[in-house]
BATOR-40364 format. One line per 3 residues: number of its first residue (from 0); their letters; for each residue x, y, z of N, C-alpha, C. Coordinates in Angstrom, 3 decimals, always signed. Layout:
REM residues N
NUM	a	X Y Z X Y Z X Y Z  ...
//
This chain:
REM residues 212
0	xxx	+58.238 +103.260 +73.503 +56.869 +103.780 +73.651 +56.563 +103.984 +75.136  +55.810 +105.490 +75.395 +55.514 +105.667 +76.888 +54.298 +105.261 +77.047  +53.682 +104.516 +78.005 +52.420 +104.092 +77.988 +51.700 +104.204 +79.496
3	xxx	+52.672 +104.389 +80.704 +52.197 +104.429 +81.633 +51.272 +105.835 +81.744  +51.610 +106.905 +81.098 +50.751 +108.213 +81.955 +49.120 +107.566 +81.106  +49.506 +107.069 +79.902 +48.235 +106.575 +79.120 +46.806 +105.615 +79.652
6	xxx	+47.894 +104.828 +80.149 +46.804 +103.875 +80.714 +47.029 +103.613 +82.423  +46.132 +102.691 +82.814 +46.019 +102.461 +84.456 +47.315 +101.196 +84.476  +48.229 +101.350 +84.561 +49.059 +100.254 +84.486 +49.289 +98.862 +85.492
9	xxx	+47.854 +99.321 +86.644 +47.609 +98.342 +87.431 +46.563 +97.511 +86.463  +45.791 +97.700 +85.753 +45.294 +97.143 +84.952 +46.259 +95.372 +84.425  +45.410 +94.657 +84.477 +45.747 +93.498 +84.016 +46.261 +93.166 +82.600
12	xxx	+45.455 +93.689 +81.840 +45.309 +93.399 +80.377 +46.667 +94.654 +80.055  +46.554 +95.767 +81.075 +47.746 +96.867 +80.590 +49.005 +96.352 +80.957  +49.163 +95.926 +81.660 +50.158 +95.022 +82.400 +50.987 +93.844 +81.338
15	xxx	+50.139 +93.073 +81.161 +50.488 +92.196 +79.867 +50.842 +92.554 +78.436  +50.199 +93.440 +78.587 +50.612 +94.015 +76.970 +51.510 +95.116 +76.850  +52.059 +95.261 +78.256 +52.926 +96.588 +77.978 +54.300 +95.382 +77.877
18	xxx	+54.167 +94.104 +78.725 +55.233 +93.649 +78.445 +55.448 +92.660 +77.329  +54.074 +91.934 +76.333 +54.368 +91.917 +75.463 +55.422 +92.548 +74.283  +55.057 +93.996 +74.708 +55.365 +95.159 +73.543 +56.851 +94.931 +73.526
21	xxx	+57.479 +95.180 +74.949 +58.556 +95.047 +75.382 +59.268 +93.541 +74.247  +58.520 +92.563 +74.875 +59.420 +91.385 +74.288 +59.392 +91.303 +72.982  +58.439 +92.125 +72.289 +58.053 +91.958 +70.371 +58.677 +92.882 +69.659
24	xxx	+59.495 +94.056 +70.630 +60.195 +95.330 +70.394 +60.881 +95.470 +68.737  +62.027 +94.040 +68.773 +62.446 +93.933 +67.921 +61.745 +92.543 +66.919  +62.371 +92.960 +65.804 +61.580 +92.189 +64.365 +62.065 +90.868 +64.204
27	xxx	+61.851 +89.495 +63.928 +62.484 +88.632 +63.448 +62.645 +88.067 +62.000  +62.890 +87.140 +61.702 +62.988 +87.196 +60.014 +61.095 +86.504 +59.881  +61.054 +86.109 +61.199 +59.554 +85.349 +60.992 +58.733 +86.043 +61.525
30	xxx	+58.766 +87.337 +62.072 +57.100 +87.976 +62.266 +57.582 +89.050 +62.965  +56.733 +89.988 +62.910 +57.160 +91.391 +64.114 +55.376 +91.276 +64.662  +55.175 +92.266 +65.657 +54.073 +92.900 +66.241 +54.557 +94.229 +66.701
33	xxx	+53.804 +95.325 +66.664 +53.642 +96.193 +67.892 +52.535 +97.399 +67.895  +52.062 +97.831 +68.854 +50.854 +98.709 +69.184 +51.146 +100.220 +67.547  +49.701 +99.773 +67.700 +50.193 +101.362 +66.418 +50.090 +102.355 +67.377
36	xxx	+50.724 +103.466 +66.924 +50.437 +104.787 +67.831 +50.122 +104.696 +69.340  +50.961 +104.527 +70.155 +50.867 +104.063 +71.368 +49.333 +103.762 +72.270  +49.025 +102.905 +70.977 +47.691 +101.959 +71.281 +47.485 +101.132 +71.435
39	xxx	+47.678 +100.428 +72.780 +47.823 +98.754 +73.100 +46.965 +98.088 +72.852  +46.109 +98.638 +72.550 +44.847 +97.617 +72.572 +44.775 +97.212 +70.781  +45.459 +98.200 +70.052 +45.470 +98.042 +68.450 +46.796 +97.551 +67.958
42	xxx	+47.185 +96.483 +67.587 +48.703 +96.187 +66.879 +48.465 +96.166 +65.376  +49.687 +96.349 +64.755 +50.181 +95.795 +63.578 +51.021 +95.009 +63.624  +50.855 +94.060 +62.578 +52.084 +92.515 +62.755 +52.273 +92.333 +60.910
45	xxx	+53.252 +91.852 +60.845 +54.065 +91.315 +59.743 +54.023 +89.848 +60.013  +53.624 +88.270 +59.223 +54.377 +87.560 +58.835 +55.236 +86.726 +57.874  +56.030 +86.407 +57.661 +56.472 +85.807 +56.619 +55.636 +84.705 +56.544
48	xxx	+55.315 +84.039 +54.997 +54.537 +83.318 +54.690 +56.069 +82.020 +55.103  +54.813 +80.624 +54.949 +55.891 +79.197 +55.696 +56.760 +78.782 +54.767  +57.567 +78.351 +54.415 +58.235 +77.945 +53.415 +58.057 +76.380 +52.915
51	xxx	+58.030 +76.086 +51.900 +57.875 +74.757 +51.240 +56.520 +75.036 +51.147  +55.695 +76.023 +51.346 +54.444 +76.138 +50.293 +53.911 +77.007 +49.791  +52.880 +77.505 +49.082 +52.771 +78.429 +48.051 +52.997 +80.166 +48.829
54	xxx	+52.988 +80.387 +49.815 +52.907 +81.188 +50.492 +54.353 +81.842 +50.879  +55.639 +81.392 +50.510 +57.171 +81.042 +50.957 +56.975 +81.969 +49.656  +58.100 +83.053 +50.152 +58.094 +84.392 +50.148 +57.496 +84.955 +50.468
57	xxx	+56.181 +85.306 +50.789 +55.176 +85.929 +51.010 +55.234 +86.897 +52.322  +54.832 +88.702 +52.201 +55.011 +88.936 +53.512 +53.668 +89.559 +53.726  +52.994 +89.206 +54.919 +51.873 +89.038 +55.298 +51.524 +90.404 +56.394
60	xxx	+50.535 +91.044 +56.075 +50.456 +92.253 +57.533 +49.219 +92.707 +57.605  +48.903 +92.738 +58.619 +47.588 +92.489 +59.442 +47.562 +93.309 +61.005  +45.959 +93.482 +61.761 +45.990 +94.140 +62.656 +45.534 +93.480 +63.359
63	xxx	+45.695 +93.354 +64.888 +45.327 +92.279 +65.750 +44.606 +93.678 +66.737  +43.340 +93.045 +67.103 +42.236 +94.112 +67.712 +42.329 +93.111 +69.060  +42.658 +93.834 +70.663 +42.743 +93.046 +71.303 +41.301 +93.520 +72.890
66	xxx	+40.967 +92.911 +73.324 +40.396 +93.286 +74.261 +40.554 +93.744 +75.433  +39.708 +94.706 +75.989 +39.971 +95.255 +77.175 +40.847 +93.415 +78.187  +39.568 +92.542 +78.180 +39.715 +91.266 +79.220 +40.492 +91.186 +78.819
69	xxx	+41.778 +90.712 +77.337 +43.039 +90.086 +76.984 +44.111 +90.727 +78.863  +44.538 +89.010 +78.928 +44.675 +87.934 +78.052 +43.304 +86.612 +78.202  +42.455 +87.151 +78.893 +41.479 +86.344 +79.399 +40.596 +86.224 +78.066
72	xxx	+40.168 +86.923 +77.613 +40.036 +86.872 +76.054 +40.708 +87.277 +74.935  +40.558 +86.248 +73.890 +41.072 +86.174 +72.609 +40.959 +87.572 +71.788  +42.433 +87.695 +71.043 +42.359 +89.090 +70.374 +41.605 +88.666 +68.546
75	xxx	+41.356 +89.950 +68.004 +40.768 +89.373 +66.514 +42.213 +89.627 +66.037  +41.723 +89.218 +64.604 +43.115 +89.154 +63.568 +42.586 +89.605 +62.217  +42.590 +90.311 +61.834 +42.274 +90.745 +60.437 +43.991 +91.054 +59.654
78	xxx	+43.378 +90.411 +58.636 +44.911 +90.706 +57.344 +44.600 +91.461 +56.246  +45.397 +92.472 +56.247 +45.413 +93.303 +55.431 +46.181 +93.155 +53.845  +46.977 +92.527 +53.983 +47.567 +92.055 +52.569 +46.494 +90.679 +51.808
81	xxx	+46.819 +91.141 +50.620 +45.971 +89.929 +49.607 +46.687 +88.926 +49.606  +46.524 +87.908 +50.232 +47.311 +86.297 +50.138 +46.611 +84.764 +49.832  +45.466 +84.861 +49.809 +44.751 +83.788 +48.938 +43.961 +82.557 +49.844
84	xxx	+44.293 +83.099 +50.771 +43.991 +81.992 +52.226 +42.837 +82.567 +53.010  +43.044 +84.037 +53.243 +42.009 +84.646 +53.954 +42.058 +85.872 +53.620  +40.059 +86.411 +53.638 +39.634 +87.577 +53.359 +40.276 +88.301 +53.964
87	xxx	+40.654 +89.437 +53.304 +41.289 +90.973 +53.646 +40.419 +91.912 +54.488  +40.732 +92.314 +55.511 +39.912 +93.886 +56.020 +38.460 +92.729 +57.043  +38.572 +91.606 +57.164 +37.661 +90.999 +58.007 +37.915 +89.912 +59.131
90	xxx	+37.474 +90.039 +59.853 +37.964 +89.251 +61.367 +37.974 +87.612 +61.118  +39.105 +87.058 +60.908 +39.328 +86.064 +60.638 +38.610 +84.592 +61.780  +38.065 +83.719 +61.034 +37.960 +82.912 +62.495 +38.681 +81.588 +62.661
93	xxx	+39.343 +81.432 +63.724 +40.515 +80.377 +64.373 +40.155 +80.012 +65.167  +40.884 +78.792 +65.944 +40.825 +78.430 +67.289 +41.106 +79.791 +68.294  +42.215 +80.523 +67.883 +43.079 +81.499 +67.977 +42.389 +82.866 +68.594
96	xxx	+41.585 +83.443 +67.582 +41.062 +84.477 +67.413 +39.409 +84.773 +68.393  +39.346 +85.726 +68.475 +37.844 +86.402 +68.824 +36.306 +85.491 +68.959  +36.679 +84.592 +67.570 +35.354 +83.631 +67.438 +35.547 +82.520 +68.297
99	xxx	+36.733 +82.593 +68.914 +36.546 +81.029 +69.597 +36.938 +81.064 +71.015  +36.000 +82.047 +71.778 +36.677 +81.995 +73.649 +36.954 +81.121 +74.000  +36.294 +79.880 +73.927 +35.955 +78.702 +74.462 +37.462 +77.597 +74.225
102	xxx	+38.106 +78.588 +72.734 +39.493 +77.212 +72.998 +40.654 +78.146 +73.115  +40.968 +79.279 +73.489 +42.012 +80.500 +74.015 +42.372 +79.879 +75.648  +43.474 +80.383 +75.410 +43.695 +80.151 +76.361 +44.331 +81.149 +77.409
105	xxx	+44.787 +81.975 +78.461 +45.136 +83.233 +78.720 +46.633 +82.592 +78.570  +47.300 +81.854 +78.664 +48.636 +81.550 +78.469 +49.650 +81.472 +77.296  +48.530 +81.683 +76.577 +49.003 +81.896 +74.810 +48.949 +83.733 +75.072
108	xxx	+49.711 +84.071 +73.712 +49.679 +85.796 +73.741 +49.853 +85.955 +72.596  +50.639 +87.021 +71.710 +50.552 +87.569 +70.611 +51.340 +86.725 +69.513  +52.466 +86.671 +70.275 +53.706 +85.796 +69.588 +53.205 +84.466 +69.273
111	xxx	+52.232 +83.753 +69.827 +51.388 +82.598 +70.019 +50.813 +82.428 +68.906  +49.688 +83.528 +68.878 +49.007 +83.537 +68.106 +49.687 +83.908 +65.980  +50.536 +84.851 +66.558 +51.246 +84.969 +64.529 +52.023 +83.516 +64.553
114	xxx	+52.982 +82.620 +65.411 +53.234 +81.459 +65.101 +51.978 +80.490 +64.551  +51.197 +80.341 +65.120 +49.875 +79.743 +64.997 +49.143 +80.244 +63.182  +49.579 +81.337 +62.998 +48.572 +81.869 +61.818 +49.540 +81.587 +60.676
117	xxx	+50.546 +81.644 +60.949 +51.557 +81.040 +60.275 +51.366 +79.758 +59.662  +51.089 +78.752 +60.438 +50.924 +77.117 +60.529 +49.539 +77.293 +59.736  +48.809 +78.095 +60.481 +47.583 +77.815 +59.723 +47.153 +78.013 +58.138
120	xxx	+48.237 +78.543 +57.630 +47.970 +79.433 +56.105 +47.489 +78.437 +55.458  +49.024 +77.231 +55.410 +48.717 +76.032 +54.078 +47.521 +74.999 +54.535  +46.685 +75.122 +55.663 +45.482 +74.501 +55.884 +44.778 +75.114 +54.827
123	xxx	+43.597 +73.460 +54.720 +42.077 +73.984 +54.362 +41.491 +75.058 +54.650  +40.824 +75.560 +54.015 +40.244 +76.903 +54.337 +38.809 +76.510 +55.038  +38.226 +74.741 +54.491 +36.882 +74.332 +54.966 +35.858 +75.405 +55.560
126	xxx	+35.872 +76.363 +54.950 +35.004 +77.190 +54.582 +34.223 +77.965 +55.798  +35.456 +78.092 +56.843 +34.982 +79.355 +57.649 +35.067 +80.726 +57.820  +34.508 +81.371 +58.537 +34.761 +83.018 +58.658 +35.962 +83.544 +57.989
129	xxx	+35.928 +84.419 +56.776 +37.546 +85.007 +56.726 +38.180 +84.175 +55.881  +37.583 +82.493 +55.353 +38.746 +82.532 +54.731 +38.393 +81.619 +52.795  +39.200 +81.464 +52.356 +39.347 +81.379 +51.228 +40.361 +80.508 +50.353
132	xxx	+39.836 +79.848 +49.265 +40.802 +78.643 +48.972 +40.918 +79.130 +47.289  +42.162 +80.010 +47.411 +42.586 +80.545 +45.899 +43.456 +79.628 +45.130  +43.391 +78.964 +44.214 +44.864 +77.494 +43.697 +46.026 +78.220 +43.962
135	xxx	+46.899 +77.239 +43.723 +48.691 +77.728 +44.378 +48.889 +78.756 +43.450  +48.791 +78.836 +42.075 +49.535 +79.496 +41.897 +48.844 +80.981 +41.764  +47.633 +81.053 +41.876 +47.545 +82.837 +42.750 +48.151 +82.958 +43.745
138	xxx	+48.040 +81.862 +44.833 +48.772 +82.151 +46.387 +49.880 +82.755 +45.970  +50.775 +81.845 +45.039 +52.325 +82.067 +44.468 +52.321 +84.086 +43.858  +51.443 +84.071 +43.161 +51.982 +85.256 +42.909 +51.216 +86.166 +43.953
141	xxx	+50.655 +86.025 +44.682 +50.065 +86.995 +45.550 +51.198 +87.091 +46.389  +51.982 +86.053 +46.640 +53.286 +85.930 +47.623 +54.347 +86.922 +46.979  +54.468 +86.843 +45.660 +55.211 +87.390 +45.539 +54.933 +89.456 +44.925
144	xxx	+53.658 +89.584 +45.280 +53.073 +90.957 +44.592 +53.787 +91.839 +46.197  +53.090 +90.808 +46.746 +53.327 +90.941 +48.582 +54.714 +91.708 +48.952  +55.683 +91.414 +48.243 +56.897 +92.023 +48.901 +56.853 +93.125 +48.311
147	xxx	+56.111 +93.800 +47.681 +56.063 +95.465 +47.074 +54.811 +96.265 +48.203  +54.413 +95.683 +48.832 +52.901 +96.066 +49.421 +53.129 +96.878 +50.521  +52.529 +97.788 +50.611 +53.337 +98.929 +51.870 +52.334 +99.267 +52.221
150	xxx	+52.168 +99.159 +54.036 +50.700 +99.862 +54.612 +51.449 +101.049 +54.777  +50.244 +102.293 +55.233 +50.228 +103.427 +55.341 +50.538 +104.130 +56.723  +50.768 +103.063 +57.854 +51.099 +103.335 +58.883 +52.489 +102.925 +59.086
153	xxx	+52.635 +101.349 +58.778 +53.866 +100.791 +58.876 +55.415 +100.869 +57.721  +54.910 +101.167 +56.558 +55.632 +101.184 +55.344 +55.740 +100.162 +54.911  +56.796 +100.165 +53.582 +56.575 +98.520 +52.858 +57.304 +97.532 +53.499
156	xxx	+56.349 +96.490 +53.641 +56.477 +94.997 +53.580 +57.926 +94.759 +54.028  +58.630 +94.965 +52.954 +59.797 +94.162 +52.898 +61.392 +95.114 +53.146  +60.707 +96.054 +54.061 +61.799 +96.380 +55.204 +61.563 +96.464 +56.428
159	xxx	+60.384 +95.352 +57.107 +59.721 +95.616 +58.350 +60.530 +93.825 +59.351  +60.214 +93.132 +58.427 +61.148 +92.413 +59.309 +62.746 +91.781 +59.405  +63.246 +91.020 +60.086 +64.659 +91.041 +60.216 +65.353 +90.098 +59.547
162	xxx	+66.425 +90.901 +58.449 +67.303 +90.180 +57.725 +67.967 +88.715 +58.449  +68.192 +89.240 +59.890 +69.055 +87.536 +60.566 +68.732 +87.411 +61.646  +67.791 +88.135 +62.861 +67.583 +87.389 +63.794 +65.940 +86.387 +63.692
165	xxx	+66.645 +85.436 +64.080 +65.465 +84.306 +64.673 +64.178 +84.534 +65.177  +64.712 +85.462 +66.511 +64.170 +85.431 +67.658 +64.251 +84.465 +68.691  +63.136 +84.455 +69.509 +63.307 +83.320 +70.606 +62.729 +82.026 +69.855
168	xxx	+63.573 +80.847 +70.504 +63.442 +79.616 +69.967 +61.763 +79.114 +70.343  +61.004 +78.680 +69.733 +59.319 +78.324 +69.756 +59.989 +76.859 +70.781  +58.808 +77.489 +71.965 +59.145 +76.535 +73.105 +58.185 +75.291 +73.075
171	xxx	+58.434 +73.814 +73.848 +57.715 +72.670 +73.608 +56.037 +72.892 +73.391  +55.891 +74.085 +74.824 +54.456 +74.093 +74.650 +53.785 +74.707 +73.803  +54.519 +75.623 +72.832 +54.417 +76.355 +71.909 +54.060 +75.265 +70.803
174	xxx	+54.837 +74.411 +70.729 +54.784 +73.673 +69.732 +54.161 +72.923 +69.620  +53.813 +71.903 +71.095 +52.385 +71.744 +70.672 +50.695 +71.895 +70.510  +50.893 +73.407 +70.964 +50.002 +74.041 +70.481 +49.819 +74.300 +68.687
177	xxx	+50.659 +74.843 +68.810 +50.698 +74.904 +66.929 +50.431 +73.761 +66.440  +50.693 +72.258 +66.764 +50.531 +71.339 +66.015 +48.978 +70.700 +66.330  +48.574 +71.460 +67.206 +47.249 +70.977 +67.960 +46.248 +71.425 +67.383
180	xxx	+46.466 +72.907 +67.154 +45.438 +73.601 +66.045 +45.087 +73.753 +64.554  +46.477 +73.219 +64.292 +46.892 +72.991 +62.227 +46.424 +70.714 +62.720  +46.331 +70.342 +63.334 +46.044 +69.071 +63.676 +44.009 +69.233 +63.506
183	xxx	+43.619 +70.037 +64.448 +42.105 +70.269 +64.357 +41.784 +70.838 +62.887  +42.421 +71.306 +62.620 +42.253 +72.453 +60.818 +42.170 +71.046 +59.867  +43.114 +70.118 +59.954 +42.853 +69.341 +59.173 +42.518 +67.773 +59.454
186	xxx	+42.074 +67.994 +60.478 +40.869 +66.878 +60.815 +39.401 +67.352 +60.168  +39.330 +68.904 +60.337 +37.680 +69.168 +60.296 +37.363 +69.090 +58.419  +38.796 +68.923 +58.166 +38.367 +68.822 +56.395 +38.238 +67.456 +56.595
189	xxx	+38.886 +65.968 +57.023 +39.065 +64.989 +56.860 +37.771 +64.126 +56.962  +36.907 +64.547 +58.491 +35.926 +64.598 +58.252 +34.949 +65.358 +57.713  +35.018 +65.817 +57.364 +33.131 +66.704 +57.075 +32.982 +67.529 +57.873
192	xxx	+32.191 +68.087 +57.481 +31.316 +69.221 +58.475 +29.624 +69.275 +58.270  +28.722 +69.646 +59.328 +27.540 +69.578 +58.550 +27.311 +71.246 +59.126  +25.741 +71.317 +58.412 +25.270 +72.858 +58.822 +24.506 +72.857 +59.994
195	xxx	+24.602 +74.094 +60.832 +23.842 +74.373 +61.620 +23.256 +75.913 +61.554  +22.406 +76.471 +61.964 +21.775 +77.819 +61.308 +22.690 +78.219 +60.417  +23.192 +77.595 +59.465 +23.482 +77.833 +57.843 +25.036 +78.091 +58.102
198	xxx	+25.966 +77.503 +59.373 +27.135 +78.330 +59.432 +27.409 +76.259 +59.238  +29.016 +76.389 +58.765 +29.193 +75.379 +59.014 +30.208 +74.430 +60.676  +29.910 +73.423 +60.934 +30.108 +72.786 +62.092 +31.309 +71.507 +62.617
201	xxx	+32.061 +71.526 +62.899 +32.756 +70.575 +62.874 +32.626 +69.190 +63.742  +32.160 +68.102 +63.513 +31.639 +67.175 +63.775 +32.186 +66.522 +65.352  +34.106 +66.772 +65.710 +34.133 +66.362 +66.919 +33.666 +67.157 +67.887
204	xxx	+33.756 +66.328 +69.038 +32.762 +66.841 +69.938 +31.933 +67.574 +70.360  +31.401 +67.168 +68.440 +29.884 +68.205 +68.777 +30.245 +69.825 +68.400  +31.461 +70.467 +68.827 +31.398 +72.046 +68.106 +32.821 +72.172 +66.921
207	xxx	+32.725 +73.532 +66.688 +33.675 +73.823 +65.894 +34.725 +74.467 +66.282  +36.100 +74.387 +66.002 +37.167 +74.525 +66.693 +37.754 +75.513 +66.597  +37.376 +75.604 +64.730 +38.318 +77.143 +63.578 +37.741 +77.255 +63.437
210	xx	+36.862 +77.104 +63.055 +35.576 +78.345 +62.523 +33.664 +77.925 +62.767  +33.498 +79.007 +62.931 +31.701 +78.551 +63.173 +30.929 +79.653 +62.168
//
């Protein structure tokens, strides 16, 4: 993809995401990304659902809406496939995502964030923005309707990501990030939540982490 005559490539946010693109180029068996129509600021992503829960098979694809500020601000995430965890066609809310500046970090990026959404599937849904608590075995067959499901830009599902590569190995800090945010996901069920102007709240320190 040519992107320099497109954009100001002194640009910060163009800068980062041209070399995102670069490193997400190719597919892994666990997630792809890349700009639709040489539109950085718009991706499509694939992930495979986690394995050992209802979601294992499952292939997952969604558009990540990113901001001019990225990486200084958080991109949204909307999923486009039916998977039982979260509303379709609406901006999901995470630590991760759009709704939560306050816990993004500019050092996390795209790859960050589909590892992260990944982890997050077999969480509680505790009843924020986007998401939804369908029993296993819709998840199960939604997982499996999933590998026939073909967007209209990308094609179907289940020739978009890679039969055998890995990818890059998920690094320490990677990891404990992921375990930091599927750690907050299911603390905020463990305790409670109460209401505040009718949204719900997660009790440590006072705000909410995944969802408001």
């Amino acid at each position: 993809m040519e992107f320099e005559g497109k954009y100001n490539t002194k640009s910060p946010a163009v800068k980062r995401l041209m070399r995102e693109a670069c490193e997400l180029k190719d597919a892994t068996e666990e997630y792809c990304a890349h700009p639709v129509e040489d539109n950085l600021f718009e991706w499509h992503f694939t992930v495979q659902g986690p394995p050992s829960t209802e979601f294992e098979g499952g292939l997952y694809h969604g558009r990540i809406l990113l901001p001019t500020e990225y990486p200084m601000k958080p991109p949204n995430i909307i999923l486009l496939t039916p998977n039982g965890r979260f509303e379709t066609h609406k901006k999901i809310c995470l630590s991760i995502s759009g709704h939560h500046p306050e816990t993004w970090q500019p050092s996390w990026s795209i790859r960050t964030a589909l590892l992260a959404l990944i982890a997050f599937m077999p969480t509680p849904s505790s009843g924020t923005i986007g998401a939804i608590d369908y029993p296993p075995e819709e998840r199960q067959l939604l997982a499996k309707r999933s590998q026939s499901w073909e967007c209209p830009i990308c094609g179907r599902l289940s020739n978009i990501l890679s039969k055998s590569s890995s990818g890059k190995p998920v690094s320490q800090d990677e990891s404990n990030f992921i375990q930091n945010v599927v750690f907050k996901a299911e603390e905020q069920t463990s305790e409670g939540s109460s209401e505040v102007d009718g949204e719900p709240q997660n009790l440590e320190n006072g705000r909410n982490t995944i969802g408001k």
